[in-house]
Backbone atoms as SQL, in Angstrom:
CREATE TABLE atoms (id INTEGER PRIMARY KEY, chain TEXT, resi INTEGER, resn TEXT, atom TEXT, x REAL, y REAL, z REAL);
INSERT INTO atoms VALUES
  (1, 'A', 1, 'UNK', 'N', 104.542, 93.596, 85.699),
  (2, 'A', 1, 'UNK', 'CA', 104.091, 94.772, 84.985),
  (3, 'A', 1, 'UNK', 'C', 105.301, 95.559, 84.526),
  (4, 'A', 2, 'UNK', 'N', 105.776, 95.754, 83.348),
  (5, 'A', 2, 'UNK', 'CA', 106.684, 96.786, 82.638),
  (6, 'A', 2, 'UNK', 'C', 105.874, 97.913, 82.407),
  (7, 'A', 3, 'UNK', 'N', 106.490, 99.307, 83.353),
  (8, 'A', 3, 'UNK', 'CA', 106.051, 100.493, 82.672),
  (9, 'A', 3, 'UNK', 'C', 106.841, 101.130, 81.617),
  (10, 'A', 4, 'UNK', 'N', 106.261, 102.039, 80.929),
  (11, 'A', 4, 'UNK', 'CA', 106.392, 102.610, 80.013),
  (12, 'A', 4, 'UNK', 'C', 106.622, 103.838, 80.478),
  (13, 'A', 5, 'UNK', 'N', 107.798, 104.432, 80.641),
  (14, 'A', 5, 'UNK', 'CA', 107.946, 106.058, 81.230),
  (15, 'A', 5, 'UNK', 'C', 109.033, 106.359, 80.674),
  (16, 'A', 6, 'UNK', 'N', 109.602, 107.528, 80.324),
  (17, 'A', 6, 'UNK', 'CA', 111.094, 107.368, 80.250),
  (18, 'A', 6, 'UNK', 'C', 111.569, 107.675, 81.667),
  (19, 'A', 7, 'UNK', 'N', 112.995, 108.124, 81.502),
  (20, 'A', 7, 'UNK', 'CA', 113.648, 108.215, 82.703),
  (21, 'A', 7, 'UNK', 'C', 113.479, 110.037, 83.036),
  (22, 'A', 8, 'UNK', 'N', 112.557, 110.065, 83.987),
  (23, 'A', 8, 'UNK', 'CA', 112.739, 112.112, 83.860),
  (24, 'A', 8, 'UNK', 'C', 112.999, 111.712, 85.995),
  (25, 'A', 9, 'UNK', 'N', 113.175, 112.799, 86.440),
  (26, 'A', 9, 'UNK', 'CA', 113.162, 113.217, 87.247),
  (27, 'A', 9, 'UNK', 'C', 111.797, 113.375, 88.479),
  (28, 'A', 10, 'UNK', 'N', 110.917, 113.978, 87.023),
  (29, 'A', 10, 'UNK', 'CA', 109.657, 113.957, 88.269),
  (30, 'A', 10, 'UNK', 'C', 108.556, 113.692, 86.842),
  (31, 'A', 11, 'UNK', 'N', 107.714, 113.031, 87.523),
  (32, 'A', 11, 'UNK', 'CA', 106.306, 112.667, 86.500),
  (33, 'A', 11, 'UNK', 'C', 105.213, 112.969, 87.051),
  (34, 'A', 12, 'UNK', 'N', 104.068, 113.767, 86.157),
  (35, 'A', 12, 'UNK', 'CA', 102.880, 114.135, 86.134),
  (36, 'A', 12, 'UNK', 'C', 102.263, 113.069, 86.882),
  (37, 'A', 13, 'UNK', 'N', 100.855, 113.293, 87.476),
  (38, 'A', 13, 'UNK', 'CA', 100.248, 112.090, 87.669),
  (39, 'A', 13, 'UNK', 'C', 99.068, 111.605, 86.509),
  (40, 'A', 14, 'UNK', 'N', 98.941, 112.665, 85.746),
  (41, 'A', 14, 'UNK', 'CA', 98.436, 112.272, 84.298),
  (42, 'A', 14, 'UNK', 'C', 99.253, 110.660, 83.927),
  (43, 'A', 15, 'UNK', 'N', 100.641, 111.307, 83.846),
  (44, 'A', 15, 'UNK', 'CA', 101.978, 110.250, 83.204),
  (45, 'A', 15, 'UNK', 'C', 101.601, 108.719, 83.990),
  (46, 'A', 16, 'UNK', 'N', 101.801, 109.011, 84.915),
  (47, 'A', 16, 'UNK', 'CA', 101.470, 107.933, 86.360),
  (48, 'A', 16, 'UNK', 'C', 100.733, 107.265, 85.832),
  (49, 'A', 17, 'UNK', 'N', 99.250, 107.755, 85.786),
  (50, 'A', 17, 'UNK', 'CA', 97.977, 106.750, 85.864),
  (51, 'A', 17, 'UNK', 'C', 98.018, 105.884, 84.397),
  (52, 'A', 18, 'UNK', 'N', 98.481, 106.969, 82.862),
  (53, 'A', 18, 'UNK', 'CA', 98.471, 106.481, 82.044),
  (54, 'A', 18, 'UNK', 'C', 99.485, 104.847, 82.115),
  (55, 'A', 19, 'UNK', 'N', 100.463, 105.304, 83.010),
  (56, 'A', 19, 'UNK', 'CA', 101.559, 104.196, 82.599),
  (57, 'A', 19, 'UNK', 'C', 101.168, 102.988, 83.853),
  (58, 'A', 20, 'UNK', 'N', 100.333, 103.637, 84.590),
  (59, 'A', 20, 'UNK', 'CA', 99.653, 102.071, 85.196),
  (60, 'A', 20, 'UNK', 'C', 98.600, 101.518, 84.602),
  (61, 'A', 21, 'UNK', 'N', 97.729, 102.276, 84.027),
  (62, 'A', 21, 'UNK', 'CA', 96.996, 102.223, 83.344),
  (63, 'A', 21, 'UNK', 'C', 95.502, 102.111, 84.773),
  (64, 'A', 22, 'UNK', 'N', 95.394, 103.072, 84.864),
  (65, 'A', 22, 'UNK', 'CA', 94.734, 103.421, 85.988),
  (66, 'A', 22, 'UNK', 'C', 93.594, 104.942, 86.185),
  (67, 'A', 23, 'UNK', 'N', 93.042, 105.391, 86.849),
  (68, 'A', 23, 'UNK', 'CA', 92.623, 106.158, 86.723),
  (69, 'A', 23, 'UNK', 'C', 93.170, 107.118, 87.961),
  (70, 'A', 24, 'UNK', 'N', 94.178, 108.773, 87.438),
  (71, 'A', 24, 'UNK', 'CA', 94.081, 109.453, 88.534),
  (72, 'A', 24, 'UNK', 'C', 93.152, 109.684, 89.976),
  (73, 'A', 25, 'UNK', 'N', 92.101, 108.896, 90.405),
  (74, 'A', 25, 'UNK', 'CA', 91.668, 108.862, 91.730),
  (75, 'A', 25, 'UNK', 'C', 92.243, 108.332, 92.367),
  (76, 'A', 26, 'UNK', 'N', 92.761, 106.881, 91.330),
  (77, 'A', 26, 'UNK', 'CA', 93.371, 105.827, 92.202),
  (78, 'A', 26, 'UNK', 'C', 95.058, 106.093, 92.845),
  (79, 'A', 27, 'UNK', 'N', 95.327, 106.713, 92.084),
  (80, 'A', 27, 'UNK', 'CA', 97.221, 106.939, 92.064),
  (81, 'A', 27, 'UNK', 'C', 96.831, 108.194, 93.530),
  (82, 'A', 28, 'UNK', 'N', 95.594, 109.006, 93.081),
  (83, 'A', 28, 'UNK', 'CA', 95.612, 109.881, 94.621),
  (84, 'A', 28, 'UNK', 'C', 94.879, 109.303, 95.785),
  (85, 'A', 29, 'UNK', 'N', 94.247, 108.306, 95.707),
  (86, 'A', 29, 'UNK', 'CA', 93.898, 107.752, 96.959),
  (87, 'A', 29, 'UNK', 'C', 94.865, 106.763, 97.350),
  (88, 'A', 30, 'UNK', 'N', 96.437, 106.368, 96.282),
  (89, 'A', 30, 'UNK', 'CA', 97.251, 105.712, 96.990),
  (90, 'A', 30, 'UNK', 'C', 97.937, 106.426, 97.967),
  (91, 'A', 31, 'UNK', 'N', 98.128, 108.013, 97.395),
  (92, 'A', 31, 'UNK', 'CA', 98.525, 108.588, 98.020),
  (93, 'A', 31, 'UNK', 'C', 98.218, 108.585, 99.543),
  (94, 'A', 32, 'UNK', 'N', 97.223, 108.714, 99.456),
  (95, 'A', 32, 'UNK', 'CA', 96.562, 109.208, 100.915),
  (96, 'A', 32, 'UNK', 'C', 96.825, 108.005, 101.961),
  (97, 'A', 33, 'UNK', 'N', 96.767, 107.111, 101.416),
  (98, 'A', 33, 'UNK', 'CA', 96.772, 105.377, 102.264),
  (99, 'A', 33, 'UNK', 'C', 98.501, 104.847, 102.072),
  (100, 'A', 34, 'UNK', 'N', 98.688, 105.124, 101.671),
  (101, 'A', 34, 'UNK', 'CA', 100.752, 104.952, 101.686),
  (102, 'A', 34, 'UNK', 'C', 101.134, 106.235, 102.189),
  (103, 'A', 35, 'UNK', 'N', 101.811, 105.832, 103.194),
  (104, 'A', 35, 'UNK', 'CA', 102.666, 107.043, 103.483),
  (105, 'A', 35, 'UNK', 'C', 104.059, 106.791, 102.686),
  (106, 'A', 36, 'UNK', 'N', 104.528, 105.627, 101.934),
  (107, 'A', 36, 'UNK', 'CA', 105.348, 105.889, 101.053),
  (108, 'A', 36, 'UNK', 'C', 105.399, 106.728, 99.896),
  (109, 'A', 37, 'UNK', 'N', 103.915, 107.496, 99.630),
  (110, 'A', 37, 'UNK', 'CA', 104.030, 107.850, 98.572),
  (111, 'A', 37, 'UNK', 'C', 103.873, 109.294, 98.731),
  (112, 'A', 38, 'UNK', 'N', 105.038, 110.197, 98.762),
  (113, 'A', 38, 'UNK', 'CA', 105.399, 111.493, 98.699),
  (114, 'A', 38, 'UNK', 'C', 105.692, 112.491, 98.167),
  (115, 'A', 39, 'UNK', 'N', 104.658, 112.174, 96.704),
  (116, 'A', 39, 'UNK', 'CA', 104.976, 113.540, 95.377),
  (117, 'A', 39, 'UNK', 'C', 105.088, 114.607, 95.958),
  (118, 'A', 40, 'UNK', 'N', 105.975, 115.683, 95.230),
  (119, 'A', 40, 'UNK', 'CA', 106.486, 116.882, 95.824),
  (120, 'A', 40, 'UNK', 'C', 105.174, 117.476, 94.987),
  (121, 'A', 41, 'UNK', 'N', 105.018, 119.231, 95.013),
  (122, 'A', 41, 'UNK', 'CA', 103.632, 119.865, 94.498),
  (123, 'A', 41, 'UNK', 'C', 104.565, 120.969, 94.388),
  (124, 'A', 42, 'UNK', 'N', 103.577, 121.447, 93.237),
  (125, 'A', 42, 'UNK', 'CA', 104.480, 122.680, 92.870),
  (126, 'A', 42, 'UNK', 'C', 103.640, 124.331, 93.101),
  (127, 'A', 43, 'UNK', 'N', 103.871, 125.116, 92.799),
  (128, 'A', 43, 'UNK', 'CA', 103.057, 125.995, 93.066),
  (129, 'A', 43, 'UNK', 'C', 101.777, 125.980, 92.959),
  (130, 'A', 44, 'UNK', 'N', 101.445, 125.291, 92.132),
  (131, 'A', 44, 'UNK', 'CA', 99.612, 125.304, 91.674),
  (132, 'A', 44, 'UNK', 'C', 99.137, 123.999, 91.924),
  (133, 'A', 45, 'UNK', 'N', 99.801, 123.517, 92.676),
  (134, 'A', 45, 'UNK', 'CA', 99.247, 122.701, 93.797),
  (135, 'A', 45, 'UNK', 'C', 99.569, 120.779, 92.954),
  (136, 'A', 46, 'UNK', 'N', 99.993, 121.075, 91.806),
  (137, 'A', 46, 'UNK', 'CA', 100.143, 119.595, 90.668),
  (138, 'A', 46, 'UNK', 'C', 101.595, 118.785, 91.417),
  (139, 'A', 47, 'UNK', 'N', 100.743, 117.727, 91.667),
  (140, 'A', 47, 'UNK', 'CA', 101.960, 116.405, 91.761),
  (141, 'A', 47, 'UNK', 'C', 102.728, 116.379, 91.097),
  (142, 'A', 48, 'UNK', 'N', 104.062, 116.111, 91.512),
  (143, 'A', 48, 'UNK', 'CA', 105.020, 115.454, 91.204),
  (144, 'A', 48, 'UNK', 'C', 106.180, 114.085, 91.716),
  (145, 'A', 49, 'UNK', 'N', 105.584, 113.055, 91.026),
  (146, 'A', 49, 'UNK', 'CA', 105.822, 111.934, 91.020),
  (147, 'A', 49, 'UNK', 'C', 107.510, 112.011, 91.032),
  (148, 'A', 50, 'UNK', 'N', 108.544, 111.384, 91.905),
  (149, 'A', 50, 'UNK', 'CA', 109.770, 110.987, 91.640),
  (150, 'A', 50, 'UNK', 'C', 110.003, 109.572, 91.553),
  (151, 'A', 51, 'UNK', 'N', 111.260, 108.767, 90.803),
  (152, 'A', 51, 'UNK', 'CA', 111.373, 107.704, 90.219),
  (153, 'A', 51, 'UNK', 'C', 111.323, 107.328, 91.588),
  (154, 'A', 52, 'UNK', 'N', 111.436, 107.230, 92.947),
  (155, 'A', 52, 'UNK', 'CA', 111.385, 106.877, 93.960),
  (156, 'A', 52, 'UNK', 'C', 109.793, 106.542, 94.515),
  (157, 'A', 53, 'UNK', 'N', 108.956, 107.168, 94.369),
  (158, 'A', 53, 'UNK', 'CA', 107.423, 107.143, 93.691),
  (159, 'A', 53, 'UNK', 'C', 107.088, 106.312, 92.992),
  (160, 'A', 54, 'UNK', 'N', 107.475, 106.383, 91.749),
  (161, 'A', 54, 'UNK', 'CA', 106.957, 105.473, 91.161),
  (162, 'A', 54, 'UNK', 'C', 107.285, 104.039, 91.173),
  (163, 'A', 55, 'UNK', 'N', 108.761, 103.860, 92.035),
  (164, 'A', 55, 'UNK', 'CA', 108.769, 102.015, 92.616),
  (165, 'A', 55, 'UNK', 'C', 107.490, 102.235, 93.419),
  (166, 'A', 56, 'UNK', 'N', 107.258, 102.981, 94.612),
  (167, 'A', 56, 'UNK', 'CA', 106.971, 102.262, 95.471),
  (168, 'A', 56, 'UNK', 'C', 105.652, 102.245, 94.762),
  (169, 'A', 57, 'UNK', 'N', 104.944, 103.096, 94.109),
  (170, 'A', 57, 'UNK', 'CA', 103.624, 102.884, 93.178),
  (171, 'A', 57, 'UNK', 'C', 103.216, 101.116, 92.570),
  (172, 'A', 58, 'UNK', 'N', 104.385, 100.923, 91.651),
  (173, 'A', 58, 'UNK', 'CA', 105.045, 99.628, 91.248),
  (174, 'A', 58, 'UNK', 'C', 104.641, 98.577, 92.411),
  (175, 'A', 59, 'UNK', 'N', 105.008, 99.059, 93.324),
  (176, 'A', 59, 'UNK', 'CA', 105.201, 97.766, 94.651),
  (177, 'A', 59, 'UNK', 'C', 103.536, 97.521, 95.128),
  (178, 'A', 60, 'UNK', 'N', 103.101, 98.737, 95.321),
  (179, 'A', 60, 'UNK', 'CA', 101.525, 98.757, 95.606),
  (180, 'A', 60, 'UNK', 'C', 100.841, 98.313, 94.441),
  (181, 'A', 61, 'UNK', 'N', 101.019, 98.439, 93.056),
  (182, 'A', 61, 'UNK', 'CA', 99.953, 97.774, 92.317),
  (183, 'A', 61, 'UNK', 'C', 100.386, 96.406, 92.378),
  (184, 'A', 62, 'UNK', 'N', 101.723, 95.583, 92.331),
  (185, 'A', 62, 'UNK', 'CA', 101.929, 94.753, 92.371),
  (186, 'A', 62, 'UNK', 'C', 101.083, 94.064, 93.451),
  (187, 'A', 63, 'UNK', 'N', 101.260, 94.273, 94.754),
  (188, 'A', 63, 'UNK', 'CA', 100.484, 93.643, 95.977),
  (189, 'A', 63, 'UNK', 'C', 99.341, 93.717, 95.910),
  (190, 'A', 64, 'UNK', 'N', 98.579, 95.077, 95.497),
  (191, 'A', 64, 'UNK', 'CA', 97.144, 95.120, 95.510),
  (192, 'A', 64, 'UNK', 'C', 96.315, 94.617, 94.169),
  (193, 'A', 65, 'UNK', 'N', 96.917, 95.027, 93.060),
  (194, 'A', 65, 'UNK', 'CA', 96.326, 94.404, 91.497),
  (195, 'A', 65, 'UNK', 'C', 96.887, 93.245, 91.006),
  (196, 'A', 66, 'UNK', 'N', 97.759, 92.833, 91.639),
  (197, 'A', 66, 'UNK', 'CA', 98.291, 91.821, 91.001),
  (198, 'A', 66, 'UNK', 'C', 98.316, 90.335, 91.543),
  (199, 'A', 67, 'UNK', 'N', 98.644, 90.317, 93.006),
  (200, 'A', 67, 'UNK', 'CA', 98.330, 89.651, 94.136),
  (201, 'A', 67, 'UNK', 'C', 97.260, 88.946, 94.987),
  (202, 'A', 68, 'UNK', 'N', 96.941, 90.447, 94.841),
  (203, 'A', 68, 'UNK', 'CA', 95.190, 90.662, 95.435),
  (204, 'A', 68, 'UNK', 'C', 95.528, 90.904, 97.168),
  (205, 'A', 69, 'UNK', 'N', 96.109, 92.012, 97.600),
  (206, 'A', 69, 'UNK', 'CA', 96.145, 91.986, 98.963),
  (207, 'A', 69, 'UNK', 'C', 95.263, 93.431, 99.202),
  (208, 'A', 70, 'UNK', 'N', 94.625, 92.980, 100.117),
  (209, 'A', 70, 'UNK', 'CA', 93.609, 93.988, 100.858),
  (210, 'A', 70, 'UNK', 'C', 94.635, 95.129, 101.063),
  (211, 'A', 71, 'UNK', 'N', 94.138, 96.545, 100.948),
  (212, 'A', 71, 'UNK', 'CA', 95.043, 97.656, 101.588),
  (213, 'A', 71, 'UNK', 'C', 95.917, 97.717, 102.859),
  (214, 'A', 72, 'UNK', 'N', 95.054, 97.127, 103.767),
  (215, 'A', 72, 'UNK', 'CA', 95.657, 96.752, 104.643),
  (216, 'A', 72, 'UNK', 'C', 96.578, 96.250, 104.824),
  (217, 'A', 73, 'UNK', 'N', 96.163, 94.710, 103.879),
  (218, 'A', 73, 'UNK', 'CA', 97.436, 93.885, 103.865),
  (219, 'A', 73, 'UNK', 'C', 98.820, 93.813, 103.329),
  (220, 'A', 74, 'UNK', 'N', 98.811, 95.212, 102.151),
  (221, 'A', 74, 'UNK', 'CA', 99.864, 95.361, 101.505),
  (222, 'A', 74, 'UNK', 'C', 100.224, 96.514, 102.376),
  (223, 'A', 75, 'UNK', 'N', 99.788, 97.315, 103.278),
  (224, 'A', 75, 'UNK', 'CA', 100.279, 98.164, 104.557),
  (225, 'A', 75, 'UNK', 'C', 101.210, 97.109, 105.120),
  (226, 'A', 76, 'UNK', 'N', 100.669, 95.999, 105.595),
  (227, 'A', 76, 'UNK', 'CA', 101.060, 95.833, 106.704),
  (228, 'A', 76, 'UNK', 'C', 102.071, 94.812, 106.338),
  (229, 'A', 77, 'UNK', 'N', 102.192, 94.195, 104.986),
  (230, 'A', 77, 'UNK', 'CA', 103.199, 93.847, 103.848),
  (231, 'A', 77, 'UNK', 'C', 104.459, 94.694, 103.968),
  (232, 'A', 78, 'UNK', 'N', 104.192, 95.718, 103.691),
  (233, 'A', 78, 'UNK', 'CA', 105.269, 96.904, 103.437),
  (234, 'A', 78, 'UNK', 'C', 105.796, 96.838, 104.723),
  (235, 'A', 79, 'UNK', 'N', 105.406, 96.978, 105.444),
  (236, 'A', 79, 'UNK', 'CA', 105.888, 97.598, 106.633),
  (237, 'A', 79, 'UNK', 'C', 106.743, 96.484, 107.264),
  (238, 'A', 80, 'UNK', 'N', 105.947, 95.068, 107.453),
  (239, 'A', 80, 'UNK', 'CA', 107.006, 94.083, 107.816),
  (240, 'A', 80, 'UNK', 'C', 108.234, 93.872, 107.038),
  (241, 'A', 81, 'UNK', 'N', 107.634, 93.891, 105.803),
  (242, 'A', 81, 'UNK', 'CA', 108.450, 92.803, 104.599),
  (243, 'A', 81, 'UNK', 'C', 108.863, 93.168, 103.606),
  (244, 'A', 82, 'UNK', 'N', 109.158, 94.489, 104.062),
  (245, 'A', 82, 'UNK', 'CA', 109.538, 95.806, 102.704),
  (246, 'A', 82, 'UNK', 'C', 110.121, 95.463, 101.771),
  (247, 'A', 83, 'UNK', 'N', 111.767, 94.687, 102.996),
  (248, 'A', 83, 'UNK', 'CA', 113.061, 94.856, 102.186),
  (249, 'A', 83, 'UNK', 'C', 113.154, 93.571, 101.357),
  (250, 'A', 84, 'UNK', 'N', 112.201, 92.407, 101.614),
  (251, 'A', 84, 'UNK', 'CA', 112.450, 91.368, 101.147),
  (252, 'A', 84, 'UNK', 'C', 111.343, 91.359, 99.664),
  (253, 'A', 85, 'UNK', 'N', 110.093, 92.226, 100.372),
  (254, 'A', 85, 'UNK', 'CA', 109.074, 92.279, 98.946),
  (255, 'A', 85, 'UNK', 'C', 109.825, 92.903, 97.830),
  (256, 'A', 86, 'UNK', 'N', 110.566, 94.101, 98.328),
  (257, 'A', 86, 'UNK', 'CA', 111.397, 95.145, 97.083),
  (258, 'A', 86, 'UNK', 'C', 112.624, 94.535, 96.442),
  (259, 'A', 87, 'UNK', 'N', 113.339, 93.366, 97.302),
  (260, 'A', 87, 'UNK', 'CA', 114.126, 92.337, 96.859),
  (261, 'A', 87, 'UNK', 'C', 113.696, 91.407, 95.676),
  (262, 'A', 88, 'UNK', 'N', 112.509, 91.280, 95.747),
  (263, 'A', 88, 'UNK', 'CA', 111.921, 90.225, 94.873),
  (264, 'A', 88, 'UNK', 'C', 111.148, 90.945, 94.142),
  (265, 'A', 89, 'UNK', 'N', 110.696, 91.879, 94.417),
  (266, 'A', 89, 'UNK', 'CA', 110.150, 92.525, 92.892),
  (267, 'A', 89, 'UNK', 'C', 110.813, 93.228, 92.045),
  (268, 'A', 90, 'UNK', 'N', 112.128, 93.113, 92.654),
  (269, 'A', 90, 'UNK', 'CA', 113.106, 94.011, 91.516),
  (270, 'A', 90, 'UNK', 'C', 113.502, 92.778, 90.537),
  (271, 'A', 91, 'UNK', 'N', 113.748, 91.591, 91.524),
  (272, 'A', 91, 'UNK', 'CA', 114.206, 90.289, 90.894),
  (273, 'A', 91, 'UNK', 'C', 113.194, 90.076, 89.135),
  (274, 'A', 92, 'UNK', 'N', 111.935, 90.353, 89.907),
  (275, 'A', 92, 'UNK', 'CA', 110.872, 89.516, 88.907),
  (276, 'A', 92, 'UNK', 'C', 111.020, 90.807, 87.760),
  (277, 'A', 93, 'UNK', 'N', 110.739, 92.104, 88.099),
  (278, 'A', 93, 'UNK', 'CA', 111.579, 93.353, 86.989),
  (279, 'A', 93, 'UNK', 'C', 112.186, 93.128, 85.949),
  (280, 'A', 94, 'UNK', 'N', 113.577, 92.734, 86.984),
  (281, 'A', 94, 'UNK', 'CA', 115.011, 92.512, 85.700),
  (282, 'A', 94, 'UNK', 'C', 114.525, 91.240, 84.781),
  (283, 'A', 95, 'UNK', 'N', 113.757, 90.376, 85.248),
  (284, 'A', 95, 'UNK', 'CA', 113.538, 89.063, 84.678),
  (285, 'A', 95, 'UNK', 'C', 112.664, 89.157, 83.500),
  (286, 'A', 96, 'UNK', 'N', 111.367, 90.182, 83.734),
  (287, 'A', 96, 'UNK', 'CA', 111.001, 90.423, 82.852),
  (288, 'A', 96, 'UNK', 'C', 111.340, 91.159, 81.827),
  (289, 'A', 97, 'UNK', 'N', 112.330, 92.226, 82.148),
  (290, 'A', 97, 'UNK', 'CA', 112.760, 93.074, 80.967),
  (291, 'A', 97, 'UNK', 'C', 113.513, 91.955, 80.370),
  (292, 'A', 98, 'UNK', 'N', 114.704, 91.465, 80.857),
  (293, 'A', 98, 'UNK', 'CA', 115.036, 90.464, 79.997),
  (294, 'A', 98, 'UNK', 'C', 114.181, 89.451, 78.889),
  (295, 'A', 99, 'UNK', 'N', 113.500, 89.102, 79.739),
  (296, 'A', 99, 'UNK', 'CA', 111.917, 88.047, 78.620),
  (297, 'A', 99, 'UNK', 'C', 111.775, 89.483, 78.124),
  (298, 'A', 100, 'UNK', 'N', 111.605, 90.183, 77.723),
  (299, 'A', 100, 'UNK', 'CA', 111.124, 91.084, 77.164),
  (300, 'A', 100, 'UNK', 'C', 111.948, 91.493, 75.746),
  (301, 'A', 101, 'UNK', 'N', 113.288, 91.343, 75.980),
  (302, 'A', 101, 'UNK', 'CA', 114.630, 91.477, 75.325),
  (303, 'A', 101, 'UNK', 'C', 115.358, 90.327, 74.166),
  (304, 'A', 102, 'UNK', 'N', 114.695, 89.303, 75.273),
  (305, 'A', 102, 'UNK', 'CA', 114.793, 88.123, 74.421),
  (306, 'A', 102, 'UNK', 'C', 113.420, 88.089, 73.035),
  (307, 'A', 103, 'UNK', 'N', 112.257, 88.429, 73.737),
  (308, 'A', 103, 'UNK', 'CA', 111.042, 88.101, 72.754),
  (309, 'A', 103, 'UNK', 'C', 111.464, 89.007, 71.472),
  (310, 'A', 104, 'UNK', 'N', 112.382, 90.118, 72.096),
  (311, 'A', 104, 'UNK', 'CA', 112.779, 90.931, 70.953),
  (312, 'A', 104, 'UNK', 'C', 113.315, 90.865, 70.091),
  (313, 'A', 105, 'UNK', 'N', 114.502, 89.776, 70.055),
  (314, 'A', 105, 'UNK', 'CA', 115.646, 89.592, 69.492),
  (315, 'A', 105, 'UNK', 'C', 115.073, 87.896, 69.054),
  (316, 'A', 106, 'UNK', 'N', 113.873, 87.433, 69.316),
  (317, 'A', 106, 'UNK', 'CA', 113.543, 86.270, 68.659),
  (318, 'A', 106, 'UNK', 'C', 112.635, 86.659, 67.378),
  (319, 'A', 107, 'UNK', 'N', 111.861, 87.888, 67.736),
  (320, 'A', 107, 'UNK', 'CA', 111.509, 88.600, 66.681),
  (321, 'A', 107, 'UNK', 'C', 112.148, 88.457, 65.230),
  (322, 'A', 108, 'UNK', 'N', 113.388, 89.472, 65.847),
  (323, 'A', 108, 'UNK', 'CA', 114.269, 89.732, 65.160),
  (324, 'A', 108, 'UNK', 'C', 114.776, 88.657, 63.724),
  (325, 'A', 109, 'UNK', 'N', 114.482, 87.341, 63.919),
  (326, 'A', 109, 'UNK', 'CA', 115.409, 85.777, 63.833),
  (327, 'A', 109, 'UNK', 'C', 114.946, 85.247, 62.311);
């Protein structure tokens, strides 16, 4: 999955859901079931998503929408196999932006 965000600091969860393409219940009931996921709130109570957020967001749709792992199982994923899942999904990332870079520049031809 390539999102579409630019690079800011902190993101809406409007921004979020659009760029998972998801519906805000879901991005707040990840909340509630990841304790990785720790938007800061601002006075009037609105999320704020940090690029640190939105990997681990990334990592959960990957396991749960993409995979197909029960909540649980991408809990209990994370928790064993953090460093090796976040190893390899950064891998498959760079790989795709690249295919992504290339399709661009074949465009281009």
């Amino acid at each position: 999955m390539h999102l579409e965000l630019p690079e800011k600091r902190y993101y809406g969860i409007g921004e979020v859901a659009r760029a998972f393409d998801v519906n805000t219940s879901l991005i707040r009931f990840w909340e509630k079931e990841f304790d990785v996921i720790q938007p800061k709130k601002n006075a009037k109570g609105n999320r704020k998503f940090t690029p640190k957020d939105i990997q681990n967001l990334q990592l959960i749709y990957h396991l749960v929408k993409e995979r197909g792992f029960t909540l649980e199982g991408a809990k209990t994923h994370l928790r064993e196999e953090r460093q090796k899942t976040l190893s390899n999904f950064e891998i498959i990332q760079k790989l795709e932006r690249i295919k992504a870079e290339l399709v661009k520049i074949k465009s281009q031809l």
